[in-house]
TIRO-333807 format. One record per residue: x negated, y negated, z of N, C-alpha, C in turn; residue in one letter. Coordinates in steps of 0.1 Angstrom, whole numbers, padded with zeros to 4 digits, always signed. Last residue first. Layout:
REM TIRO-333807
XYZXYZXYZA...
END
This chain:
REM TIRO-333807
-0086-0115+0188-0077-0108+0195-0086-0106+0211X-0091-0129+0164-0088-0136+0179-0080-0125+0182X-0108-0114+0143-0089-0115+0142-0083-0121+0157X-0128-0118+0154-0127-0121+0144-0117-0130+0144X-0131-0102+0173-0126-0112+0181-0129-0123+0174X-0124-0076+0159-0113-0078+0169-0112-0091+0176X-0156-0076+0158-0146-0080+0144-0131-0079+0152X-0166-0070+0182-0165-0088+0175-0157-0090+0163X-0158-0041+0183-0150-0051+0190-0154-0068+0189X-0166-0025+0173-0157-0030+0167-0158-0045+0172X-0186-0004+0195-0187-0009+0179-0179-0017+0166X-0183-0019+0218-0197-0017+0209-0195-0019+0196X-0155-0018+0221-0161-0030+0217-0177-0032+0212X-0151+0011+0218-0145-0003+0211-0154-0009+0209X-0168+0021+0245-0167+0021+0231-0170+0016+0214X-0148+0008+0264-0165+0006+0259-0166+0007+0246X-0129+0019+0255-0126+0010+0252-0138+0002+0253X-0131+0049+0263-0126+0046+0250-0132+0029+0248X-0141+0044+0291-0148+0054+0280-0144+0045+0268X-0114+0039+0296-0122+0032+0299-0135+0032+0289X-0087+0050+0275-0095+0048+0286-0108+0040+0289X-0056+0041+0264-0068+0046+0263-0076+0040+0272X-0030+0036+0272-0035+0053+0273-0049+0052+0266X-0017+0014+0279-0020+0022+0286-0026+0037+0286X-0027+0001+0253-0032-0004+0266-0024+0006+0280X-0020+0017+0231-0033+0022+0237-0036+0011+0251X+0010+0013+0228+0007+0020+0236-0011+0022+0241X+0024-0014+0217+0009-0015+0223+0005+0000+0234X+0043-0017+0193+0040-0007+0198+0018-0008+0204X+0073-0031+0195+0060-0038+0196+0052-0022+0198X+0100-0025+0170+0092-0029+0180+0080-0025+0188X+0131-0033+0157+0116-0034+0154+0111-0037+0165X+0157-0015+0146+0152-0020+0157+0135-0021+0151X+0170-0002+0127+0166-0011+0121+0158-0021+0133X+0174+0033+0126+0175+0021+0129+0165+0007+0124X+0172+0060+0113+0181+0050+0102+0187+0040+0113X+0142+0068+0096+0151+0069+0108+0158+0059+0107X+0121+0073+0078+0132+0082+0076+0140+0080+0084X+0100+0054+0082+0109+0055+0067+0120+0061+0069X+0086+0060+0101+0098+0055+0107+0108+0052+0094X+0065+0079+0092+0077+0081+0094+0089+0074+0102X+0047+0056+0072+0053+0064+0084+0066+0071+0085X+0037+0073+0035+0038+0059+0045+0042+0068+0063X+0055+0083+0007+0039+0084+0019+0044+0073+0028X+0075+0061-0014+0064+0075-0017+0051+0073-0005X+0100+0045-0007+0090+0049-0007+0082+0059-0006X+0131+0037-0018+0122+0047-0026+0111+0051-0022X+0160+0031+0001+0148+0031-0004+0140+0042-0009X+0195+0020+0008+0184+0036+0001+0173+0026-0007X+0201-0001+0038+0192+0002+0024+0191+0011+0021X+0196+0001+0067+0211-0002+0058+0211+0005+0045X+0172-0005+0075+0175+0012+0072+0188+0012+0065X+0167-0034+0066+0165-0026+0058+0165-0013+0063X+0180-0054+0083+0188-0047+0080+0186-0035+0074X+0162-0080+0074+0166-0075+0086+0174-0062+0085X+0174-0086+0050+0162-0081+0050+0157-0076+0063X+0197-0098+0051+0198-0085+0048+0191-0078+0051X+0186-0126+0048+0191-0121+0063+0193-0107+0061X+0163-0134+0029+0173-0127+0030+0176-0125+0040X+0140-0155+0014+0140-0149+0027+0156-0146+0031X+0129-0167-0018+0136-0168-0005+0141-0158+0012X+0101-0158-0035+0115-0160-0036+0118-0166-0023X+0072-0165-0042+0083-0173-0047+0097-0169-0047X+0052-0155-0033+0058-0144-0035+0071-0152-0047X+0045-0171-0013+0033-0171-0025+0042-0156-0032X+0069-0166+0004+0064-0178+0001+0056-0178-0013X+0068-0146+0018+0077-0147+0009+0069-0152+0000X+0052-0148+0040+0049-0132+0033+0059-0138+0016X+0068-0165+0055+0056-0165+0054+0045-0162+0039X+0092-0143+0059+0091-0156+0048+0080-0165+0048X+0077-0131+0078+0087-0125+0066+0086-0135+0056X+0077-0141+0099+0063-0140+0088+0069-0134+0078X+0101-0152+0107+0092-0158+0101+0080-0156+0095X+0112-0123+0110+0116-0131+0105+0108-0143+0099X+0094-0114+0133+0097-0110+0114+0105-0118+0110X+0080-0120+0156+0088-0132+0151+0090-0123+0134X+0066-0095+0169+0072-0106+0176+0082-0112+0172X+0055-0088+0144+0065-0075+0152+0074-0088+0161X+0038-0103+0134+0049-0098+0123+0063-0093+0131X+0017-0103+0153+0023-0122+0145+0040-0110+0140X+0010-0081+0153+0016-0084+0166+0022-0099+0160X+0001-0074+0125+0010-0070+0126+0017-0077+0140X-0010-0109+0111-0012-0097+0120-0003-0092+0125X-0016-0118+0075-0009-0113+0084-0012-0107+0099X-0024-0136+0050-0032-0126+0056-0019-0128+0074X-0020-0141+0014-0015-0139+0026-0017-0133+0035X-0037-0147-0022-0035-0141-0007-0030-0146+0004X-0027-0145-0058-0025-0150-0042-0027-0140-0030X-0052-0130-0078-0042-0128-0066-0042-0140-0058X-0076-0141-0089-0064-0139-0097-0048-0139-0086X-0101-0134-0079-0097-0149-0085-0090-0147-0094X-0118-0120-0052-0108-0120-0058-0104-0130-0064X-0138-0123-0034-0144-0118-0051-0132-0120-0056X-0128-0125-0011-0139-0130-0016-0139-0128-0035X-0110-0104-0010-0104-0118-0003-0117-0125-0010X-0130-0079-0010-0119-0081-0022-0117-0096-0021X-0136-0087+0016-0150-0087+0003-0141-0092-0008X-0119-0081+0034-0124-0094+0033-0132-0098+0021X-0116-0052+0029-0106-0065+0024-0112-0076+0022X-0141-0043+0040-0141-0045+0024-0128-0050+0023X-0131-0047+0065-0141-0057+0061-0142-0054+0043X-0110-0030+0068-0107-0048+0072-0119-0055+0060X-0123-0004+0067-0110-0009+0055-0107-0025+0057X-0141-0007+0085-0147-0005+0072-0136-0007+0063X-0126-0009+0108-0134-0015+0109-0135-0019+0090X-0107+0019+0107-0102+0006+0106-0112-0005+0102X-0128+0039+0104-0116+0034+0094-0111+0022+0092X-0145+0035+0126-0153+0032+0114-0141+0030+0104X-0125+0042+0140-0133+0028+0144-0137+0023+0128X-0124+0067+0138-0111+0055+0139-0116+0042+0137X-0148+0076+0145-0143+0079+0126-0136+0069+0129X-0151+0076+0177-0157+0063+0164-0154+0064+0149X-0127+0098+0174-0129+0083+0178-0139+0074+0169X-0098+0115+0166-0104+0108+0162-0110+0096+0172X-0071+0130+0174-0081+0132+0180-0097+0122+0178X-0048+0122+0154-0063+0134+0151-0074+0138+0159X-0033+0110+0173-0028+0116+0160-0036+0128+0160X-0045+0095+0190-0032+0105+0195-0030+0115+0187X-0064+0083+0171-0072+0095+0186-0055+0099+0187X-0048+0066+0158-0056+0074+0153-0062+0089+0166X-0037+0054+0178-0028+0060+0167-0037+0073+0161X-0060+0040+0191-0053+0046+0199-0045+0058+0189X-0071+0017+0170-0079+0036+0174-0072+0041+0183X-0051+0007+0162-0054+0018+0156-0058+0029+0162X-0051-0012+0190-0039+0003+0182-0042+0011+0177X-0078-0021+0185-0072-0006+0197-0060-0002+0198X-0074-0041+0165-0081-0021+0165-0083-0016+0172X-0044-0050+0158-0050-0052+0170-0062-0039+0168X-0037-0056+0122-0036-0049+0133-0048-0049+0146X-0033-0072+0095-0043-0067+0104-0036-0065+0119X-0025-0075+0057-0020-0070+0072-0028-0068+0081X-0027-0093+0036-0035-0082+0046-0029-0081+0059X-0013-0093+0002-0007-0092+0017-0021-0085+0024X-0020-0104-0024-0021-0096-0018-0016-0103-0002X+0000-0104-0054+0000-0111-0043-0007-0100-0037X-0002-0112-0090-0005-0102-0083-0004-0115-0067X+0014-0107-0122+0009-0115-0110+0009-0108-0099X+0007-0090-0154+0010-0090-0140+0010-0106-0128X-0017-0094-0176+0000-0090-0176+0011-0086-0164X-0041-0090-0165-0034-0105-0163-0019-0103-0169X-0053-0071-0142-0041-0074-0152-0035-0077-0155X-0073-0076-0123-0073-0080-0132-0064-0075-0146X-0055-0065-0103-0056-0076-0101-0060-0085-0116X-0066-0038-0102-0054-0038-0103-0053-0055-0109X-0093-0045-0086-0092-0039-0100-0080-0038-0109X-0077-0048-0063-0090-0058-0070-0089-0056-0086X-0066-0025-0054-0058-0035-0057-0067-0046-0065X-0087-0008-0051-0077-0004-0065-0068-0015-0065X-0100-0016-0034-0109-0019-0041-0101-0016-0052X-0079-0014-0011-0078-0030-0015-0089-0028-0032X-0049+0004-0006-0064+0003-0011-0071-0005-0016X-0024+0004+0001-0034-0002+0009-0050-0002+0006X+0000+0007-0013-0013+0023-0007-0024+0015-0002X+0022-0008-0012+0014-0004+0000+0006+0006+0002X+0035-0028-0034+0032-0011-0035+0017-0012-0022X+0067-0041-0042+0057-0038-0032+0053-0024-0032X+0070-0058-0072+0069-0044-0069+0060-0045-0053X+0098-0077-0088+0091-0074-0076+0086-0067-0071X+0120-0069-0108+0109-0077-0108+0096-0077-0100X+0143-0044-0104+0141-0056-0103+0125-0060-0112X+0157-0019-0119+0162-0035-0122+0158-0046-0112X+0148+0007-0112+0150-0008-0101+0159-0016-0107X+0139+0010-0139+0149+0020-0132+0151+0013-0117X+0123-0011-0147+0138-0004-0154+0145+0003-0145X+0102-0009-0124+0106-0022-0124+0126-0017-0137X+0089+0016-0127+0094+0011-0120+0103-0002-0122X+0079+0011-0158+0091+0022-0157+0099+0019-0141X+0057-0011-0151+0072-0010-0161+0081-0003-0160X+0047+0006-0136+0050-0006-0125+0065-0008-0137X+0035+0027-0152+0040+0030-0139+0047+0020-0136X+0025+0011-0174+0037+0019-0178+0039+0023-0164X+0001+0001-0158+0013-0009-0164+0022-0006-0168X-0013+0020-0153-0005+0017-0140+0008+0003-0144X-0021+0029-0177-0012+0036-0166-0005+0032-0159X-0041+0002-0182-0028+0010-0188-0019+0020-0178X-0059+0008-0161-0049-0006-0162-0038+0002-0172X-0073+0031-0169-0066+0030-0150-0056+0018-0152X-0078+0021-0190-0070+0031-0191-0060+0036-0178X-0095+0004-0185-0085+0002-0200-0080+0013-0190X-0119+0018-0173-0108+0011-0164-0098+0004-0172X-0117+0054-0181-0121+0044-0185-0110+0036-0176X-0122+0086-0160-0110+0076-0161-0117+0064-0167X-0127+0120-0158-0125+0109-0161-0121+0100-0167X-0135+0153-0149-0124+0145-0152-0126+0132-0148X-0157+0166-0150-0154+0157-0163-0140+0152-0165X-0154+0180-0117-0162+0174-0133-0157+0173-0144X-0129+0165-0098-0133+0176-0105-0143+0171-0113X-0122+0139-0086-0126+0149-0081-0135+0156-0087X-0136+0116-0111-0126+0120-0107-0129+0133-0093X-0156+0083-0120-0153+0097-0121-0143+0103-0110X-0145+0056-0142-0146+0064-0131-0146+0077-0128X-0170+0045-0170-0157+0052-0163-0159+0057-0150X-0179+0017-0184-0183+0028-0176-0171+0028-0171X-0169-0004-0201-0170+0010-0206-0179+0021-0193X-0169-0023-0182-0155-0023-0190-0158-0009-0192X-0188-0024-0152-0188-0026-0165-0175-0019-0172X-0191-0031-0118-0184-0022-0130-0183-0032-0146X-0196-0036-0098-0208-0039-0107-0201-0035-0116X-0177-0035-0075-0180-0048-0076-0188-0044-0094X-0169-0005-0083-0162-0017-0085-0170-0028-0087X-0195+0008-0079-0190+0013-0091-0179-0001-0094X-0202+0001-0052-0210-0006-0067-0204-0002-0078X-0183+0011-0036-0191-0003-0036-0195-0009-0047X-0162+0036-0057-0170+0032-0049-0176+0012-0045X-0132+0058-0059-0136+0040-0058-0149+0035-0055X-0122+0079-0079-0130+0075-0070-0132+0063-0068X-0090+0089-0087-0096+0080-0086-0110+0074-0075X-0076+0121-0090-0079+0110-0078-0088+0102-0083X-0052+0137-0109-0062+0133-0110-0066+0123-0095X-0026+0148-0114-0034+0155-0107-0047+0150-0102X-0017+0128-0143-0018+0141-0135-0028+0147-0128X-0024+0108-0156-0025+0105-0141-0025+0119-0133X-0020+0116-0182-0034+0107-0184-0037+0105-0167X+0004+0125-0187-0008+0135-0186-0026+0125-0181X+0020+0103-0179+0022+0111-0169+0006+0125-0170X+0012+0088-0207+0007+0086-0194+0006+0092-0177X+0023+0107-0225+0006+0106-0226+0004+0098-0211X+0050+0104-0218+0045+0119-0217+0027+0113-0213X+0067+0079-0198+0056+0083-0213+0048+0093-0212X+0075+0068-0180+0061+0063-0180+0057+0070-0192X+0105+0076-0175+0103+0064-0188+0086+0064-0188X+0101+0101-0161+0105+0101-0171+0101+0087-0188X+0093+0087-0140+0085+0098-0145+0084+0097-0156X+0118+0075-0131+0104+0067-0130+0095+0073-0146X+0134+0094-0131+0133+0084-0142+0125+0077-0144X+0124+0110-0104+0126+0114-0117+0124+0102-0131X+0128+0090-0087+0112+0087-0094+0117+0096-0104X+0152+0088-0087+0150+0074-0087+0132+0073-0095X+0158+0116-0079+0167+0107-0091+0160+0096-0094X+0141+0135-0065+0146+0119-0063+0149+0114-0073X+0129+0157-0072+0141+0156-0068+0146+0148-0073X+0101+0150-0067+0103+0154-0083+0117+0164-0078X+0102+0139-0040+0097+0134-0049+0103+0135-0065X+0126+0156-0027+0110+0157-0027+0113+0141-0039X+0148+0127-0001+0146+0141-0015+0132+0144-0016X+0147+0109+0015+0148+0125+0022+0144+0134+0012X+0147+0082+0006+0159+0087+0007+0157+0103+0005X+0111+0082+0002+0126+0074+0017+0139+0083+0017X+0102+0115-0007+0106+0101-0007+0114+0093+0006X+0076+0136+0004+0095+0134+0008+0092+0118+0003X+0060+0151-0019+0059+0138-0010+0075+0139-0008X+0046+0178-0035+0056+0175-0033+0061+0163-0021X+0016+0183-0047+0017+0173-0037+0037+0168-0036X+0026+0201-0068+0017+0208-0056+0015+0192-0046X+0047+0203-0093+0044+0196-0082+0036+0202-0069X+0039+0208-0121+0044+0222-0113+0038+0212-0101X+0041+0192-0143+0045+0203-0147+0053+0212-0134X+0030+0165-0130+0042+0168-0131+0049+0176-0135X+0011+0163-0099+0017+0176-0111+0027+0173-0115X-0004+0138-0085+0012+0149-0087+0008+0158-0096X-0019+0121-0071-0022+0135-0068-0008+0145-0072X-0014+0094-0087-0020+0108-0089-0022+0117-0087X+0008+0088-0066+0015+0095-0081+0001+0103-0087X+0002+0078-0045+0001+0089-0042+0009+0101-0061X+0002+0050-0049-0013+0055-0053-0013+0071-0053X+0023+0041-0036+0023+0049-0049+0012+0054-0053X+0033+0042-0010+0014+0042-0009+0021+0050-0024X+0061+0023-0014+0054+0025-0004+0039+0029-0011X+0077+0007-0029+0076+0018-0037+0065+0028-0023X+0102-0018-0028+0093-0012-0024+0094+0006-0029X+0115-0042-0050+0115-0032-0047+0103-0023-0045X+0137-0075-0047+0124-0066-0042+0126-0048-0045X+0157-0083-0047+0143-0088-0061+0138-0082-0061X+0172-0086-0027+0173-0080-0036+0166-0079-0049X+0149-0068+0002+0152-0079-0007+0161-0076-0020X+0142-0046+0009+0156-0046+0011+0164-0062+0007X+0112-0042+0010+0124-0037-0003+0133-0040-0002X+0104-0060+0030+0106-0061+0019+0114-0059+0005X+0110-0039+0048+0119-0053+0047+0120-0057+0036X+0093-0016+0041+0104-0013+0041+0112-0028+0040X+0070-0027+0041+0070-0027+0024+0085-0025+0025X+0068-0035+0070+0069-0046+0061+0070-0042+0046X+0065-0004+0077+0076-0015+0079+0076-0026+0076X+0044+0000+0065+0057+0008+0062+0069+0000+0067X+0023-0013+0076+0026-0015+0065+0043-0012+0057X+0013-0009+0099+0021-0018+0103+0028-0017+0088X-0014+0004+0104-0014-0012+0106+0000-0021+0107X-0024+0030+0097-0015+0026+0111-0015+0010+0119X-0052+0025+0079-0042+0031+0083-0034+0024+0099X-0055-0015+0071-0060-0001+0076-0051+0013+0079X-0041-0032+0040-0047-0029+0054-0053-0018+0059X-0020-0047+0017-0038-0045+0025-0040-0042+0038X-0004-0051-0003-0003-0046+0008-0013-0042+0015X+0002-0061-0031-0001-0052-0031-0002-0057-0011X+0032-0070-0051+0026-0072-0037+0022-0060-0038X+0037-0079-0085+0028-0072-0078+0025-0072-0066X+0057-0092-0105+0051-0098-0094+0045-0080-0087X+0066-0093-0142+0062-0085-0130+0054-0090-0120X+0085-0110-0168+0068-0111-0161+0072-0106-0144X+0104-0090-0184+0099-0102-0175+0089-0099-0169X+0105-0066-0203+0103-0076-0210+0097-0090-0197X+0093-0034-0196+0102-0043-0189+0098-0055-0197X+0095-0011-0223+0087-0023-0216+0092-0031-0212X+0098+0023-0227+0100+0012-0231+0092-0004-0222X+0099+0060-0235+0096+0047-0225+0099+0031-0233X+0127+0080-0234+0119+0072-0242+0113+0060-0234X
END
């Protein structure tokens, strides 16, 4: 039977580009005890809850529609709202957010599956509620890093909302990115194109506290951007929080350093040895003033 967390819910949403760093700041975070990270939950609409075809390994190793923890998730969000997210993907566009009118809906993968934004906010207020019962906390870090769903998220004033931007050096990325998929100026264009519509959101935004981060600021000293990160978050900074593989955590997607049960954090600048010259022309054509944006 669903029900309604009765205290006022804090919202870290988590801003950044792929392979910025996120997994490991949604992971410290969770290991708050206020805190509880949920990692890229954006990934609940692509579920099935009849017959799971996006089966996701949670943190603690289970599938997803295993995991004791989202089981009840599932369970408290209320038949009509697990049907109202099933399967469905949310399109986000430039003009469909910034210009968005209350009664225009978003449209979905498929034809005529569609979403009024009442209804994207509803959902996601029985998702964060059912989170927040079966947690027993208050505090949701949720790291799908999609800033134009966090914007829109933002406006539910039955919520407080923090955004976190995390920025990352973008010849990590594009190094992560090319090791991974082979990827070059696409990497460019990801990281580039997910920074700068943050910045838009950081603009337009007049609800959210923001906090803007760099992963090499985070990796060096966590501890202090940790509580940095706290701060517009209003709690205190935990020595625990160091500690978080110690922790069973819940998060849905993210890195796989979720699943390795050290708590070492560290610096990962491999594209200054492995990307090439080639490469790093490149860069800077097409990135590289917004890299000396973020003074790097």
């Amino acid at each position: 039977m669903k029900q309604t967390h009765t205290s006022p819910l804090t919202i870290v949403h988590v801003l950044g580009s792929g392979h910025c760093g996120s997994t490991l700041l949604d992971l410290i975070l969770g290991a708050h005890s206020k805190v509880v990270g949920v990692g890229e939950v954006v990934n609940v609409y692509l579920h099935n809850f009849e017959n799971p075809t996006h089966d996701y390994r949670c943190t603690c190793e289970q599938n997803w529609s295993a995991c004791s923890f989202w089981s009840n998730v599932f369970a408290r969000m209320g038949e009509k709202t697990r049907k109202s997210m099933a399967g469905r993907r949310i399109a986000h566009s430039v003009f469909r957010l910034l210009f968005i009118q209350k009664k225009k809906p978003f449209a979905g993968v498929k034809p005529g599956q569609r979403i009024q934004l009442k209804t994207f906010l509803d959902n996601h207020h029985a998702m964060y509620n059912a989170i927040a019962q079966v947690s027993k906390k208050n505090i949701i870090v949720d790291s799908s890093k999609d800033s134009f769903r966090a914007l829109l998220l933002s406006q539910d004033k039955r919520f407080n909302h923090v955004f976190v931007h995390l920025i990352r050096d973008g010849r990590g990325v594009f190094w992560s990115y090319k090791r991974k998929y082979g990827w070059g100026w696409r990497a460019l264009y990801l990281w580039g194109g997910a920074n700068l519509k943050i910045e838009l959101v950081k603009l337009k935004n007049k609800r959210a506290k923001v906090v803007t981060v760099r992963y090499e600021d985070f990796v060096k000293e966590p501890e202090k951007i940790v509580k940095r990160v706290l701060r517009p978050i209003g709690i205190t900074f935990e020595p625990g929080m160091m500690r978080f593989a110690d922790s069973q955590q819940h998060q849905l997607g993210g890195n796989r350093m979720r699943f390795t049960k050290s708590n070492d954090i560290r610096m990962d600048e491999a594209w200054r040895r492995n990307l090439t010259k080639k490469d790093l022309r490149l860069f800077t054509l097409l990135a590289g003033w917004l890299n000396k944006i973020y003074k790097y």
